[in-house]
C-alpha positions as CSV (number, residue, x, y, z in Angstrom):
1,X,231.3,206.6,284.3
2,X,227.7,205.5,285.3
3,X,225.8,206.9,288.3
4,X,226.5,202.8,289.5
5,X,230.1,203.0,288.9
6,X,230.5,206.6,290.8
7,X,228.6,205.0,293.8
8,X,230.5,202.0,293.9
9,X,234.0,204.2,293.5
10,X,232.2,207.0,296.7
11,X,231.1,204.0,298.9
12,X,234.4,201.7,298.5
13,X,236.1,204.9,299.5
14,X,234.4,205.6,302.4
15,X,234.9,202.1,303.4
16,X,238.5,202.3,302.9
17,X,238.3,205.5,305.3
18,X,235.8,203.6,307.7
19,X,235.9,200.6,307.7
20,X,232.9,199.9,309.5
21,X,230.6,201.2,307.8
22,X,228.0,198.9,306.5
23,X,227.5,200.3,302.6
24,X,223.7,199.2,302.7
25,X,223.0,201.6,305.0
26,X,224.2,204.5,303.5
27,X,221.0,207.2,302.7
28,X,221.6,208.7,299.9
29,X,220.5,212.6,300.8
30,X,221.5,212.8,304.2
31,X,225.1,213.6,305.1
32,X,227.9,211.2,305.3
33,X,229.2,213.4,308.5
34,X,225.6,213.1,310.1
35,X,225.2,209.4,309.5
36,X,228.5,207.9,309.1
37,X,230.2,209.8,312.4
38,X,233.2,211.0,309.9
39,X,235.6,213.8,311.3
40,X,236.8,216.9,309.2
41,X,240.0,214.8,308.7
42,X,238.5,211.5,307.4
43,X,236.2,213.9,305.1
44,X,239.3,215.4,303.8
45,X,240.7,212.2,303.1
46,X,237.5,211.2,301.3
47,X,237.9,214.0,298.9
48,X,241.5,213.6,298.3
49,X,241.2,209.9,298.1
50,X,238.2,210.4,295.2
51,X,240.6,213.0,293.5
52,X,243.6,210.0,293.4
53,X,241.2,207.3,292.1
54,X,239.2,209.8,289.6
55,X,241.5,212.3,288.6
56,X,239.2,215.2,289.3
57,X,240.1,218.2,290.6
58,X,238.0,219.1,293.7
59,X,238.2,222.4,294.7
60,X,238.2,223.5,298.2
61,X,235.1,225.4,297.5
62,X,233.2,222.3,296.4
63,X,233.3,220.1,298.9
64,X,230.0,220.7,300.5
65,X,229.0,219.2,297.2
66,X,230.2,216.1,298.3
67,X,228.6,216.0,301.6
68,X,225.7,213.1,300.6
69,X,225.7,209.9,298.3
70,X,223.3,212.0,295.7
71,X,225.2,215.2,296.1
72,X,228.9,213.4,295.0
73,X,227.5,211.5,292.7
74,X,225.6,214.2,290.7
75,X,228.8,216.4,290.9
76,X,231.1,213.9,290.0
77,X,229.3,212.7,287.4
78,X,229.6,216.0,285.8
79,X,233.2,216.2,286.3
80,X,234.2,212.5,284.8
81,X,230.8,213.1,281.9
């Protein structure tokens, strides 16, 4: 998958988790808890979310990996590479 095609996949999940959200506003280094308002249990559904879709494994351990737009995409690319 392209850096594009990880963005769309992290940014239509977050949608599906918040609807709200308006994707054009998303900065890609700052964290989605900071500017998107999400709870420890929409994160969580995030990550398990991108793990359905993908078919990564995402350990526990990682997720702080996945706390920005930048951050997700660099380690999902190298999970899906």
């Amino acid at each position: 998958m392209t850096a594009d095609d990880l963005r769309n996949v992290i940014v239509g999940t977050l949608r599906r988790i918040a609807p709200e959200i308006d994707p054009s506003s998303i900065r890609p280094g700052v964290s989605f808890r900071d500017q998107l308002d999400l709870d420890s249990m929409d994160f969580l559904n995030f990550v398990l979310a991108l793990h359905d879709k993908l078919g990564v494994e995402i350990p526990e351990s990682d997720y702080p990996r996945l706390y920005t737009l930048d951050g997700a995409i660099a380690y999902l690319s190298a999970k899906t590479g």
